[in-house]
N, C-alpha and C positions, 0 to 999 in steps of 0.2 A: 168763343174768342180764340182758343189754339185753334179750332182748324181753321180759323179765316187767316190767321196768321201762317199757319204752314204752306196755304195755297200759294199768300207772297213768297215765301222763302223758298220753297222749293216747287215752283209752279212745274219742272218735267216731268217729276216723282206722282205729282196729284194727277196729271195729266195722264201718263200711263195708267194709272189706278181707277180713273175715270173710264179710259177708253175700252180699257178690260172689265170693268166694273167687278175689280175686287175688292173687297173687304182686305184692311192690313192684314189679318193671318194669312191669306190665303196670297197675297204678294210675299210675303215672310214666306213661305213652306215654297213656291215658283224660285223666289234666291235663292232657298239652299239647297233645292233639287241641282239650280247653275251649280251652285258652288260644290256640292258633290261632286258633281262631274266634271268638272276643270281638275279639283285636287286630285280624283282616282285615276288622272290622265298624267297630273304632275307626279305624281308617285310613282306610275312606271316609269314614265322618263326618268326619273333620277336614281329607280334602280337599272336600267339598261345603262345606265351614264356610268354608273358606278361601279357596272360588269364590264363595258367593253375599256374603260381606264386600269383594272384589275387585271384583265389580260393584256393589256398593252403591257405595264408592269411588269407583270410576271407569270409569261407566257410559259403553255407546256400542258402535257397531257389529260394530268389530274385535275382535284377541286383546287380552289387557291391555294388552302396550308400545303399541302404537299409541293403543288409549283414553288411556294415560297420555299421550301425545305428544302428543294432541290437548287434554288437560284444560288449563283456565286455569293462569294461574300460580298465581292465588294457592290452589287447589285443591291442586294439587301440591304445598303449602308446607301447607295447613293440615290436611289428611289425617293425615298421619303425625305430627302436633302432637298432634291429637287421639285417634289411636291410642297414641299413649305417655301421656296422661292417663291414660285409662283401664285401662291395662296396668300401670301403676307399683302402682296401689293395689290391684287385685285380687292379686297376685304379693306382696307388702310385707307384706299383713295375711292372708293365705288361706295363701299356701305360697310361701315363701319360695326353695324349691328348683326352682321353678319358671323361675326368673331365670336367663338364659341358654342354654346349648345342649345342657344335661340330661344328655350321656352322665357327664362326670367326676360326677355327685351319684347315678349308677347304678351307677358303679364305687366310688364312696365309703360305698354303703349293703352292694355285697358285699363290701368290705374291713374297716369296721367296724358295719356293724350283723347279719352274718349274713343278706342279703337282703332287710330290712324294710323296705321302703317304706310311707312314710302311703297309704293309697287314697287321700283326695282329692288327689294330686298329678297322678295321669290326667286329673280333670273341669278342673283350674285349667289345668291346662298344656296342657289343647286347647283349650280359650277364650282365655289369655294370647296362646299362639301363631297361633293362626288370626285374632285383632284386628293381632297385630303384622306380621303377613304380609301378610294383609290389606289395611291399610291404607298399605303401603310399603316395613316392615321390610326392611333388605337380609338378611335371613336365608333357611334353607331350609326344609323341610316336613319332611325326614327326621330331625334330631335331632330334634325334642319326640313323631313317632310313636315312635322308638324309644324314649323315654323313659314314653309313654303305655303302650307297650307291657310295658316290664319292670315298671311300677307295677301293670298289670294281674294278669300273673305273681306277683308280691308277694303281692298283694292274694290269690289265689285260694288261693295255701300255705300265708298267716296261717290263712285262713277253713277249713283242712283239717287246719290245727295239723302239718305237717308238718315235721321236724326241719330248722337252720341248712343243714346239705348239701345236702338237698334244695331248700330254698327258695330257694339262690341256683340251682342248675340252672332252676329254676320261672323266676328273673327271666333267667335267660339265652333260655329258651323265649319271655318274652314278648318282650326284643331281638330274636332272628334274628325270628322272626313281624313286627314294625318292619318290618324292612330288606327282607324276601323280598317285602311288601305296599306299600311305596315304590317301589320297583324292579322289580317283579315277576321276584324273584331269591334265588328260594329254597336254591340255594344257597351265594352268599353273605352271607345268612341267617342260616346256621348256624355260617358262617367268620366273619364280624363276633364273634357270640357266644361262640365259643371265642379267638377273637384278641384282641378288645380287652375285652369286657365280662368275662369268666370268665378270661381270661389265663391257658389252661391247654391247651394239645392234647390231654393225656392225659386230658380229663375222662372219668369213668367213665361219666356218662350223655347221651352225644350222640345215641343213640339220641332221646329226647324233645325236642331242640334243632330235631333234622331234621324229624321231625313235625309241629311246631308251625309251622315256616319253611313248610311247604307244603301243611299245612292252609291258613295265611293267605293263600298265593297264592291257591288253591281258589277260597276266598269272594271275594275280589278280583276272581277273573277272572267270577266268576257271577253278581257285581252289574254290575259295569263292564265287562265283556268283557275279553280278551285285548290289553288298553291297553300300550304301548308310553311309558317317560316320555318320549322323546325319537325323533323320527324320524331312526332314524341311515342314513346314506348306503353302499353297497357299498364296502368297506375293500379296497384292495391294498397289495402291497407290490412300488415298480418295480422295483427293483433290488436285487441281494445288497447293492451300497455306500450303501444308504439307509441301515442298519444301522447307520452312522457315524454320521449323525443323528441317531439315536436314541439313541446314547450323547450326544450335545450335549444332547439336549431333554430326558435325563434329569436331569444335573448343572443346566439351566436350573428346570427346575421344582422340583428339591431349594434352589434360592437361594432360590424365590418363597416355596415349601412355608413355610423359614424366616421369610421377611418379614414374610410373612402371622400366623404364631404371635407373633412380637415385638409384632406391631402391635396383636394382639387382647388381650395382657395390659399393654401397657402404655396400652392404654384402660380398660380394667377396673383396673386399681392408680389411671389420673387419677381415673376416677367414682365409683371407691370412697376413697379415701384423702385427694384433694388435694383434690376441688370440692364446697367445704361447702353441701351443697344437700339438703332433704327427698328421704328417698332414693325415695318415694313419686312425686315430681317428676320424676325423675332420665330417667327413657324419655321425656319430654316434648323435653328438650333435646337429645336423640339424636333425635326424630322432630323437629324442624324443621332440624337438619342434615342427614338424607336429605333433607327437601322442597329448601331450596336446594343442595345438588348434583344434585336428579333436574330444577332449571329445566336444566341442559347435560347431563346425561346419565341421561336418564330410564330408561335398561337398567338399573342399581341395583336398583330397587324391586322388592320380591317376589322371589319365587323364583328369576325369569333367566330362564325355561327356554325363551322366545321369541327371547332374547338368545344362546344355548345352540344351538337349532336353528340361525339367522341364521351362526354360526361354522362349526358341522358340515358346512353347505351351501357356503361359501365365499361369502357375502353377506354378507361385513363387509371391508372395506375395513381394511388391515393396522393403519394409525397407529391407527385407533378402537380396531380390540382391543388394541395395544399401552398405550394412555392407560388402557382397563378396566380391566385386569390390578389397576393401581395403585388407580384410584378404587375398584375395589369392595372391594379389602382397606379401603381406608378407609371406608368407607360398611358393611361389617359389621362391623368393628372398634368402632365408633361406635354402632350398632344395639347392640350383644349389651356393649359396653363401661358402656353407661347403661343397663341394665337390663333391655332387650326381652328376648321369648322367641322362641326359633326354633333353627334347625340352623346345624353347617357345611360339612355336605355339599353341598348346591346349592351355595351360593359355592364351594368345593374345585371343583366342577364346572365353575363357570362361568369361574373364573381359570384354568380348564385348557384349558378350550375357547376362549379368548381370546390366552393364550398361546402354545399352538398354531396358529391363523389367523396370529399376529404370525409365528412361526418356520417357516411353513410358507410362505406367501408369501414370504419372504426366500431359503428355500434351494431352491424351486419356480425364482423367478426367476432366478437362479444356475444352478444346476445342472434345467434342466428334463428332460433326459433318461433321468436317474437318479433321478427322486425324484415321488412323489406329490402330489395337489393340497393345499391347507392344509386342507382340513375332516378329511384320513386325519391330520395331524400333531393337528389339534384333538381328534381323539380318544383318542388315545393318551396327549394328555398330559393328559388329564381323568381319567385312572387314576394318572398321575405325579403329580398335585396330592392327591391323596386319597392317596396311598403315603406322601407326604412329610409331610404335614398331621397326620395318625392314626398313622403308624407301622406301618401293617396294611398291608403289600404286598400278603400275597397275596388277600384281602379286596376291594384294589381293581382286578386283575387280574378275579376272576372278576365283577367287576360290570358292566365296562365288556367282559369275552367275553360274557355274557349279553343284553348288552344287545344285540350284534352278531349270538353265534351263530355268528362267522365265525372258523375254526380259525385263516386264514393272520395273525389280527388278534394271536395268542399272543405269538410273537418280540420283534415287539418294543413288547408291552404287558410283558412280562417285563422286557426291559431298560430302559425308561423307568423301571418302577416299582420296581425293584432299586435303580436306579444315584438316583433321586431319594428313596429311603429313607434310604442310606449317608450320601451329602452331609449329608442335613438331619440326621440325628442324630449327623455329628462337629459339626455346626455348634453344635447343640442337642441335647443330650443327652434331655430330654422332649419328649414329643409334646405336641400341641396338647390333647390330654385328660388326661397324666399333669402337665404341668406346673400346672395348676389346684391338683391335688391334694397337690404337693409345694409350693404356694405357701399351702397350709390343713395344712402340718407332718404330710402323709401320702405315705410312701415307698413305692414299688413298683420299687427298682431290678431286683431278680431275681424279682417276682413279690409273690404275696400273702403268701408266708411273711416277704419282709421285715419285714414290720411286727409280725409274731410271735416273730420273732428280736431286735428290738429290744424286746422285751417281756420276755424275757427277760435276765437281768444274770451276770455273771462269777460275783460271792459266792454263787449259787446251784447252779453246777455244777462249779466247779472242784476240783481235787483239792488237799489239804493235803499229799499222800504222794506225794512228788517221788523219782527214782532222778536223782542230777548226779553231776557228774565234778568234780573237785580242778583247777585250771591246773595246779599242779606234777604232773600225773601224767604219767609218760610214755608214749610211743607205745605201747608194748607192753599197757601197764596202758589207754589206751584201748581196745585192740584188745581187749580181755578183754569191757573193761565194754559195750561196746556189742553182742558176739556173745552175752555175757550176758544183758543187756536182754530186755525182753520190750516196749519200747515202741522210736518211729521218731525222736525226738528228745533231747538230753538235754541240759539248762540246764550248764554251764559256772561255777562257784564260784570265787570268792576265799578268803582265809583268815578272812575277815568275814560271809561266806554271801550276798556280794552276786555277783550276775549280771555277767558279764563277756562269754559267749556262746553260742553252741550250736554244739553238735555231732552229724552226723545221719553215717547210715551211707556216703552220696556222699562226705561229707568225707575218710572215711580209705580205701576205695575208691582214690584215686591214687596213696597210696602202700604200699597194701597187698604189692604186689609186693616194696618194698623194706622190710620187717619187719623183717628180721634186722638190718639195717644201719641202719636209724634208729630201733630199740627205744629204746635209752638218750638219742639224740640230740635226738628233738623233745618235744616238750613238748603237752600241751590248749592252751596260750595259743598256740601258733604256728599250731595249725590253725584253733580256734575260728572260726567265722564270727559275725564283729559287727556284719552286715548282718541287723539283726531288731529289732520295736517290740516292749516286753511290753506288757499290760494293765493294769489295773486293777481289783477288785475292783467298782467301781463303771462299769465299764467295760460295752456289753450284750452281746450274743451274737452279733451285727449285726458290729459294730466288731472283736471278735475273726475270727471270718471272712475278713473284708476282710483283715485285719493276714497271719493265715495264705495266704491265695492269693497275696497281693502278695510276701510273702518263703518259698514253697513250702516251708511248715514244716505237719506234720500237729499239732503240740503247740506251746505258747507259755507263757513263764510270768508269771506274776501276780507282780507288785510291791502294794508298799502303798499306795503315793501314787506319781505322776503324776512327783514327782521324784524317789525314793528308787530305789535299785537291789537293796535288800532283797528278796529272793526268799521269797514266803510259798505258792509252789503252784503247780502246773501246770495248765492249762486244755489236754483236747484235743477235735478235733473230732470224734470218735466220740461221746464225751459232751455234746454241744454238739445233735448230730441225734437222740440219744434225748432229750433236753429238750424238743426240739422235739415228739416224735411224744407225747409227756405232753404238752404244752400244748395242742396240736391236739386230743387226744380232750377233754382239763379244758372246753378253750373248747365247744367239740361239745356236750356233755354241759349246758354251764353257759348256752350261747344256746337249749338242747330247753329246757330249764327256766324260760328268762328267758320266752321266746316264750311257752312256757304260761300265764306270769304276765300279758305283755302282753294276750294275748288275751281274758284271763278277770279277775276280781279273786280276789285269794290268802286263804284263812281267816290269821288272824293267825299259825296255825305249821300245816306240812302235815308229815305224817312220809311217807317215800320206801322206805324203806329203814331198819331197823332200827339203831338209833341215831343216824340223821341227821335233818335236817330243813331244813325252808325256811320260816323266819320273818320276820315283818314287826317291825322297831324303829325306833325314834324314836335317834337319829342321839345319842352319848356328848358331854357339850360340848366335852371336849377335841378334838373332830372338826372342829366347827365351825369355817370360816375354810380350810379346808385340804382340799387335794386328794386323792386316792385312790392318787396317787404319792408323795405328802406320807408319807400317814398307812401307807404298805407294810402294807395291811389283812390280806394272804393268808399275808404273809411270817408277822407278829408274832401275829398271830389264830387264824389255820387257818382260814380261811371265806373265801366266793367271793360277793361282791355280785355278783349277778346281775341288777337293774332300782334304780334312783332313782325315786321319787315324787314329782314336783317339785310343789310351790304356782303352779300357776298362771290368777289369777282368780281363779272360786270353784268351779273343779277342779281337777282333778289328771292331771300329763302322766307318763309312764312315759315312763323311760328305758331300753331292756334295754339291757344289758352295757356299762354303763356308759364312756367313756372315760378313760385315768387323769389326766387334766387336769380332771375336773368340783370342781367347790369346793363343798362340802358344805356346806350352810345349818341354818338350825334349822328351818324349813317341810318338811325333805324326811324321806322314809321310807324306812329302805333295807331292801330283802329280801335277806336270804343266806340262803346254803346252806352246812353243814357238819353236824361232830359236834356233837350238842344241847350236850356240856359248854365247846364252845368257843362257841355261842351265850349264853349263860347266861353264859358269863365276858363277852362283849363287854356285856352287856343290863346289867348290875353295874359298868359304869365308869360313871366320874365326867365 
């Protein structure tokens, strides 16, 4: 039945795959060979974009910092002034998603759009970022390639109409392809894209992930040669007791990891929320704060990566890189807080390499017998800044082995990045890309199903047909009811039918030995355990869970109200994960659909399937004013809005799959999908 269904919906897709007579894998591994090779093409461009703008800047003999060292002052002050003019507006009025360090609005498109990225978010966001880098931004080069890079993927599974699951593997293809053509490190490439952008190890298709990460190296190495980002130095390790160190330089760099996250959002909450200023403007006032801190410390600007080598080498003198550490959180904080574009990976790198020089010189001169020179601590902890920052250990292990090559450099690249992982996220429970996203009311605590399980509510799965126990029963009359039972929990009653507690099989377990002898004597109130939260009908499926793992109950029961103890049903989590696996295919099923819609424009009703359809309506008035969470349109209708139509100008913007906070207007059109007699019913309100 799917595939007679996929041939209607996307008859090009099947058509190519007919004519070529591939197998889906082998169409999957052909896209991301394409989409390799487009991102390892985009990644030069945007570093020549970002060299011949650097010399326009700040022309002159040397590498940049020294150009920069040498420019007048008032250069240095008006550069980056004039790079945030121009950056505010092009970002403001073109692509708004463009603003900032791109990974969280890559992770936000495959948790709520099914993988859709606008294509022009590639052309704005190499332009945005190559002007802000450019011309001083303290930012890196590697978040907007990898965010150029998933737009690209986006981009090439819209234009092949290829279904939500695939699309987002497509944007995971175009991230590792990013990361493996910044680094030239194709395999963690493909670990960034399972670790942080797809947040899934078990993705079905890594196969196409890995492809495309080293297709991009390929093209990389065939334009540019076998380029190295940084010249790094031969790594030892002096001593078995250095080892100790490396547990210090881990916890050291999981403190900064957090500094740095604090620092970055509460410049982004001041330049968004507090400083009433054209937000158009806004990267202006961030570029003349890098210019007056690059008059004292001109390492800031750009990328670092001169600033970078100068650490790895041991040609920085401690107190300087101790003072960086600090200014450059402020100085990208500042950048990416007022609007710029760019990464935070270079910076992760360069507070790593900075912080390491400071801690490597200190325990060098101390202890010189035992311990290595500071450019081996600066490198190790340039993995611990990125573990800590991202949350991706193992991600930034293999970038920083790649970058070396050198085995003995594992040890303790693993313990740095472990032990500054732990730290930073009891400190901080989000990473520097998940907390964006939970501060825009989108949850990724155990993954992508979070937000599908809050999508789901109590009143839709729970059960009315409860098996409880009486308090006055006795022990024996437990022991019946529970070896009876066919479930693992049982709500506990009053004589009123209110909840008093539960009782699971562990509970009577201790005193099962002594049956005989306390049949008559104990009672369900004495054993009940009254360490348990119920629900609420209005409660979602999210919150239930939680409530279960926290008091290791497999079932919990539904109250009416929030303060009632009236017992009206049992919720368990068996029921709870088949809800889930229906949601999973509905949304599946309802983003193939939306996507076809996006792509294409829809005849006013399309028939799919035999009594179903997908029509276009002009929105009931009683809709009007009210949201999609409002108006429970699936609960009370039986139909699945699949895209919004929104007025805007004198077009029209498609929304697919809509979010349930949108507030429905009288300009807008909405397309569902159900049974034609519940469309027909909704098209007849008032």
């Amino acid at each position: 039945m799917f595939d007679e269904l996929h041939k209607k919906l996307f008859p090009r897709t099947v058509t190519l795959l007919d004519r070529a007579k591939m197998t889906e894998h082998t169409f999957m591994i052909v896209v991301a060979i394409i989409i390799g090779v487009l991102v390892g093409f985009a990644a030069i461009g945007i570093r020549m974009l970002i060299r011949e703008i650097s010399v326009m800047s700040f022309p002159g003999e040397g590498n940049l910092l020294e150009n920069i060292m040498n420019a007048p002052w008032y250069v240095k002050v008006a550069i980056p002034i004039i790079g945030g003019l121009i950056v505010g507006p092009i970002i403001y009025f073109f692509a708004p998603e463009a603003k900032g360090h791109g990974v969280p609005e890559v992770m936000q498109a495959i948790l709520m759009k099914g993988g859709a990225i606008r294509p022009r978010v590639a052309f704005v966001k190499s332009i945005a970022s190559s002007i802000t880098i450019g011309t001083g931004g303290s930012v890196g080069r590697e978040g907007p390639i990898i965010q150029i890079g998933s737009s690209l993927g986006s981009m090439v599974g819209q234009f092949l109409r290829v279904p939500s699951r695939r699309l987002k593997t497509l944007v995971g293809c175009g991230a590792a392809a990013g990361i493996a053509a910044a680094f030239n490190a194709p395999i963690a490439g493909a670990l960034f894209a399972v670790e942080i952008i797809l947040m899934d190890f078990a993705v079905a298709q890594l196969s196409p992930i890995v492809i495309a990460a080293v297709m991009a190296t390929v093209i990389s190495h065939s334009v540019e040669g076998n380029f190295a980002s940084f010249i790094v130095p031969d790594y030892q390790l002096a001593s078995p007791y250095e080892i100790i160190f490396y547990f210090a330089l881990g916890a050291i760099c999981g403190l900064v990891s957090y500094l740095f996250i604090k620092a970055l959002y509460f410049s982004e909450d001041f330049f968004d929320n507090k400083l009433k200023f054209p937000e158009y403007l806004k990267p202006a006032i961030g570029g003349f704060g890098i210019g007056v801190i690059a008059l004292y410390f001109p390492h800031i600007m750009g990328v670092g990566y001169d600033s970078i080598d100068m650490a790895l080498h041991g040609n920085m003198v401690w107190y300087l890189a101790f003072v960086l550490i600090f200014v450059k959180i402020f100085a990208t904080s500042l950048t990416l807080g007022s609007g710029g574009s760019g990464g935070i990976f270079a910076p992760s790198l360069f507070m790593g390499a900075t912080l390491g020089t400071f801690f490597g010189s200190f325990v060098h001169q101390y202890f010189p017998e035992i311990t290595a020179s500071s450019g081996a601590y600066a490198l190790v902890a340039m993995g611990g800044l990125v573990a800590g920052t991202t949350r991706a250990p193992i991600t930034a292990i293999i970038i920083v082995f790649e970058l070396t090559t050198d085995y003995n450099i594992i040890l303790p690249l693993m313990i740095t990045c472990i032990i500054s992982t732990i730290l930073s996220t009891k400190l901080s429970r989000e990473s520097i890309y998940t907390l964006k996203l939970l501060l825009r009311n989108i949850g990724i605590k155990e993954g992508v199903e979070t937000n599908v399980m809050e999508s789901i509510f109590v009143k839709d799965v729970f059960s009315k047909e409860y098996d409880s126990i009486k308090e006055s029963d006795n022990f024996n009359q437990v022991v019946n009811h529970v070896i009876r039972g066919k479930v693992a929990d049982f709500p506990v009653v009053d004589p009123r039918g209110q909840i008093s507690g539960m009782i699971s099989l562990h509970d009577i377990t201790d005193h099962f030995s002594e049956k005989d002898a306390l049949g008559n004597l104990l009672i369900a109130a004495d054993i009940s355990n009254s360490n348990f939260e119920p629900v609420t009908q209005d409660d979602h499926c999210q919150a239930a869970l939680d409530k279960m793992a926290k008091f290791d109950f497999e079932g919990l029961p539904v109250v009416s109200t929030s303060k009632s103890k009236k017992i009206i049903g049992i919720i368990w989590r068996k029921d709870i994960q088949q809800a889930y696996q229906k949601e999973m295919e509905r949304r599946e099923f309802s983003a193939s659909l939306a996507s076809r819609i996006s792509m294409k424009e829809v005849k006013p009703q399309v028939h799919f399937i035999a009594g179903y359809s997908i029509a276009e309506i002009a929105p009931p008035k009683s809709f009007v004013g009210k949201s999609i969470k409002q108006l429970d349109i699936r609960a009370k209708y039986e139909v699945d809005v699949l895209s919004i139509k929104t007025q805007v100008g004198k077009g029209k913007k498609i929304k697919a799959f809509p979010g349930p906070l949108h507030i429905i207007t009288p300009e807008d059109t909405l397309v569902i999908a159900g049974e034609i007699k519940n469309i027909n019913r909704l098209r007849n309100l008032d």
